[in-house]
N, C-alpha and C positions, 0 to 999 in steps of 0.2 A: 603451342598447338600447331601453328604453322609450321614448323619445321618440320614434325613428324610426318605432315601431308605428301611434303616433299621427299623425307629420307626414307625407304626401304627398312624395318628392323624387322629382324626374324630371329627366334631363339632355335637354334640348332645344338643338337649332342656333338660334341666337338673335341677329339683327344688331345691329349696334352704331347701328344709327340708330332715332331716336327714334320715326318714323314705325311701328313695329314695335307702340308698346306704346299702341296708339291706344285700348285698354278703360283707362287709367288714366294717374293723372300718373306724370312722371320724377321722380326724387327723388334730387340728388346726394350722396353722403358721403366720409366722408375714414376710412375703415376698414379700406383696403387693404396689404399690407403684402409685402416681399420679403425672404426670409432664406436668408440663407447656409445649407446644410446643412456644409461643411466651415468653421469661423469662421476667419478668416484676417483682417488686416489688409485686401488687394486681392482680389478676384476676378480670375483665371486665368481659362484656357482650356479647357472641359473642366469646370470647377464647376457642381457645382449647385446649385439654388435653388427655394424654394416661395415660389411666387408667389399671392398668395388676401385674404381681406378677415377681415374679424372683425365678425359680425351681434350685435346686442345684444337684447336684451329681444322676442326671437321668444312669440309666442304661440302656447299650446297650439293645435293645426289650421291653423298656415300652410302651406301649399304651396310651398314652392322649385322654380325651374324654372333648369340652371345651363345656362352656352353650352358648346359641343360645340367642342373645342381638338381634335378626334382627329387632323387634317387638318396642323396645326400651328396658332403661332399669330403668326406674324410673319416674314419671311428671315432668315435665321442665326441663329434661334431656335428649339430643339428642346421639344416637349414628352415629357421622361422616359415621367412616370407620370399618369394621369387625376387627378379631379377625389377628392379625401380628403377628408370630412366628419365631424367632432370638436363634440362638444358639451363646452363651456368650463363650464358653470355652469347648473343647475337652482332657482327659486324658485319660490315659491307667492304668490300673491295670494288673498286674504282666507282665512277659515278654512273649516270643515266641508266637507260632499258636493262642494258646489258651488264650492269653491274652483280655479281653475285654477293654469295653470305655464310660466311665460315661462323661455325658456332664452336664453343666449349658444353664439352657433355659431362655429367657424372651418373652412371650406372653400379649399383650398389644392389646388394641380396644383405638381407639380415640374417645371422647366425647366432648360435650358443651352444652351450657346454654342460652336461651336469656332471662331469668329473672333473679332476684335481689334475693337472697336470700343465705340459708345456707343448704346443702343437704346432709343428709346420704346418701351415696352409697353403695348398697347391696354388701355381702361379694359374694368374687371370688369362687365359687366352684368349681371343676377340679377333673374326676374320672383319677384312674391314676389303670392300668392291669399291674400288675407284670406278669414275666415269670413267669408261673406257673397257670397261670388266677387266684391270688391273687389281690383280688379287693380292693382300697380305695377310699376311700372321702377324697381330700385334701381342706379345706376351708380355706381362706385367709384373713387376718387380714379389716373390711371395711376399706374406707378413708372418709373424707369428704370436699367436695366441695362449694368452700366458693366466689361466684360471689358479685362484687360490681357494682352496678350502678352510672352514673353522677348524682354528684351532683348539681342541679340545683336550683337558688334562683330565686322562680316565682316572690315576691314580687319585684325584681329589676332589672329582665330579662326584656332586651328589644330586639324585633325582628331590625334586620334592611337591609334593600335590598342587594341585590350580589353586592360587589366592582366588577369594571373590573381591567383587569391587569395592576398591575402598574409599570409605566413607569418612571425607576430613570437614572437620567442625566450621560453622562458618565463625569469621572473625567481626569483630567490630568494624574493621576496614570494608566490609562486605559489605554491612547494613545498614554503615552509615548514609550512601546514598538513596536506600530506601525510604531510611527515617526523616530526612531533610527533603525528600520531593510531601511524602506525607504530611511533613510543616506546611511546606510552602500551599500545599492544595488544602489544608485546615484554615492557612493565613485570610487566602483565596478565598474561599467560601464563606468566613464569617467579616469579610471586608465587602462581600458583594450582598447579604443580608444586613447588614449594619447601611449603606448604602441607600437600599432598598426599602427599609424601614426609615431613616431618614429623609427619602424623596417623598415616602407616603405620608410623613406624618407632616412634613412640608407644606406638601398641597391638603391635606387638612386644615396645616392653619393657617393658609391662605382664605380657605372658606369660611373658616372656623372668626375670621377677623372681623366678618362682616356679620351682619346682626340676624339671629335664625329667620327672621319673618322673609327677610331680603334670600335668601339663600333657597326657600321654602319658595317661596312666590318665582324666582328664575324655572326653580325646576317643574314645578307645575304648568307652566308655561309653554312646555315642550308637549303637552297633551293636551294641547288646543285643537280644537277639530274636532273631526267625526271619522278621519282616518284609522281611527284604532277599534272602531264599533265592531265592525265585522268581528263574527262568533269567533274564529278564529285567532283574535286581535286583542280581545275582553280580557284577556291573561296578564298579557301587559299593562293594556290600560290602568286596573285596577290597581295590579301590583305596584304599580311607578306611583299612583298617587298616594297610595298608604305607606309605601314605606316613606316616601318624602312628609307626609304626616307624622311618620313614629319618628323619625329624626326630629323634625321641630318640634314634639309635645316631651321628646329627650333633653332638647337644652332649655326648651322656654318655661317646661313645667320639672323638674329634672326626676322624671319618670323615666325606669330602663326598656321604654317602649318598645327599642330594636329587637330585644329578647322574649318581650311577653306576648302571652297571643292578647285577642278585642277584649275578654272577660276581665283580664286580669288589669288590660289599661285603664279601661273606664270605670274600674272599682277603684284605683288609685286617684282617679279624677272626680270621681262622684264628692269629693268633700272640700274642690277646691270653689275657692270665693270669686277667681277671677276667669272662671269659667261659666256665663249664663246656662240655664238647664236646658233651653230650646236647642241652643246651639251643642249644647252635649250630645243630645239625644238624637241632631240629623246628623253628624258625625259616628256615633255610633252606629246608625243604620248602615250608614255609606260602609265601616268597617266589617260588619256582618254580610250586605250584598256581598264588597270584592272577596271574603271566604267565598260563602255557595260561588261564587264565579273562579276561583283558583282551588276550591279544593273537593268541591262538588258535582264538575263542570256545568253548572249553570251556564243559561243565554240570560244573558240581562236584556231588557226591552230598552228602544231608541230611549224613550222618556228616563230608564233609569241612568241611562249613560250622558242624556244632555245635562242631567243635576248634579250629576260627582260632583265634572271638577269644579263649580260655581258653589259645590255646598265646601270642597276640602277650601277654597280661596276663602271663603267666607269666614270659615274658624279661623283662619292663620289671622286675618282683616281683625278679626274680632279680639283676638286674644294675645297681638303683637305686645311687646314690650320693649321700648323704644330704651337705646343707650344713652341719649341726650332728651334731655327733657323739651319738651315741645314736640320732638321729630313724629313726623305725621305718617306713612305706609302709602305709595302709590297706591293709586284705584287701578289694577290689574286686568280687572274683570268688568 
């Protein structure tokens, strides 16, 4: 970008006859150059091409003045795009302030063809203003452009209708990656439920090891207080103590209490021996409160809620069944 600052470029219409550059001599070179933009083997029909020169050892303050192709630049020659000017290479000539900087340019127009044939291309001319307003004509070697067309055999061309798309059958090579992520995420899922089901039933019979009354009594334990009274609170309260109930009257009396509602438990219990009646009957209460209070929303009153958990400890106390004979039930409560 620097360079430009400094160099003067102006596209001027500019003939290709000599008589044109009559402030200075003509000066022939061989710099010129034509390239494919798509590389192929032949040039088609329809290709395009930068056609342009390669300036070498420009001095800092030349002037370029390039010819004006807008109009075209030959019959069955199109010009694409204008005139592109690329600086190749920057040096310096001697040292310090006063040192200058000759560059390498390539200026290039893009072209093409939509006919079949063999084309002279007019040589590049290029006025080029020395410091000094020393004037030349640089002319550049032409090229020539050489388009081929399809070749086509009318005598055994046959037209024939648009195929639709066509539809090739998948292979086993296809599916197979399908079918083996499939495994592997079937593998996956029933290794991380098998897993899961083994940590759960784990920590079951970790608790499962210890004797229901023991298991029963921890967890009651945790609704000590008056923390849970508020109206708001009664939902849990009750629920935590009954179901920790329906699990101990599950294994100690082997009632499926977790699944049955109050009716259905204490009709199961009504005939056992080591169950006293008193003690059936303020269990059963306490069952029917925590209903009205989870499904009723009942308020239980302070006094119903200081006797729960003392009356749920009471039955576990009462109706323990000790795995070693003599073993006696901390006093909890």
């Amino acid at each position: 970008m620097e360079f430009f600052k400094r160099i003067l470029l102006t596209v001027l219409a500019l003939p290709l006859c000599t008589g044109a550059f009559a402030q200075g001599g003509v000066i022939g070179l061989e710099g010129s150059f034509l390239k494919p933009l798509q590389p192929r083997d032949t040039a088609l029909i329809a290709d395009q091409f930068v056609y342009g020169f390669v300036l070498r050892d420009v001095a800092e303050g030349t002037g370029l003045m390039l010819q004006d192709f807008s109009k075209g630049i030959r019959d069955s020659v199109e010009v694409v795009s204008p005139w592109k000017v690329d600086t190749l290479k920057t040096m310096k000539t001697g040292r310090g302030k006063g040192a200058k900087r000759i560059f390498d340019i390539q200026a290039g127009i893009v072209i093409t063809s939509f006919d079949e044939g063999d084309y002279e291309l007019p040589a590049l001319a290029v006025r080029r203003v020395l410091p000094g307003d020393v004037v030349d004509t640089l002319v550049f070697n032409p090229q020539t452009l050489s388009v081929k067309g399809f070749q086509i055999d009318t005598t055994a061309y046959v037209i024939h209708d648009i195929k639709g798309q066509v539809r090739y059958p998948l292979t086993f090579k296809e599916i197979l990656p399908w079918l083996l992520g499939f495994y592997a995420l079937a593998v996956l899922v029933i290794l991380a439920v098998c897993l899961w089901k083994m940590r759960k039933k784990a920590a079951a019979g970790e608790i499962y090891n210890e004797p229901a009354y023991i298991v029963a009594l921890r967890k009651l334990d945790r609704f000590r207080g008056d923390k849970y009274w508020a109206p708001e609170k009664q939902k849990i309260f009750y629920s935590g103590i009954t179901d920790t109930l329906r699990e101990y009257i599950e294994r100690r009396f082997g009632v499926d209490a977790v699944e049955m509602t109050t009716a259905e438990i204490f009709s199961e219990l009504e005939g056992s021996r080591d169950l006293p009646a008193d003690i059936r009957d303020e269990v059963k209460a306490l069952f029917e409160k925590a209903d009205m209070v989870k499904f009723a929303k009942h308020t239980a009153s302070d006094q119903d809620n200081a006797s729960a958990l003392p009356t749920a400890v009471r039955f576990v106390t009462s109706t323990y069944q000790t795995s070693q004979a003599g073993e006696e039930p901390d006093n909890v409560l």
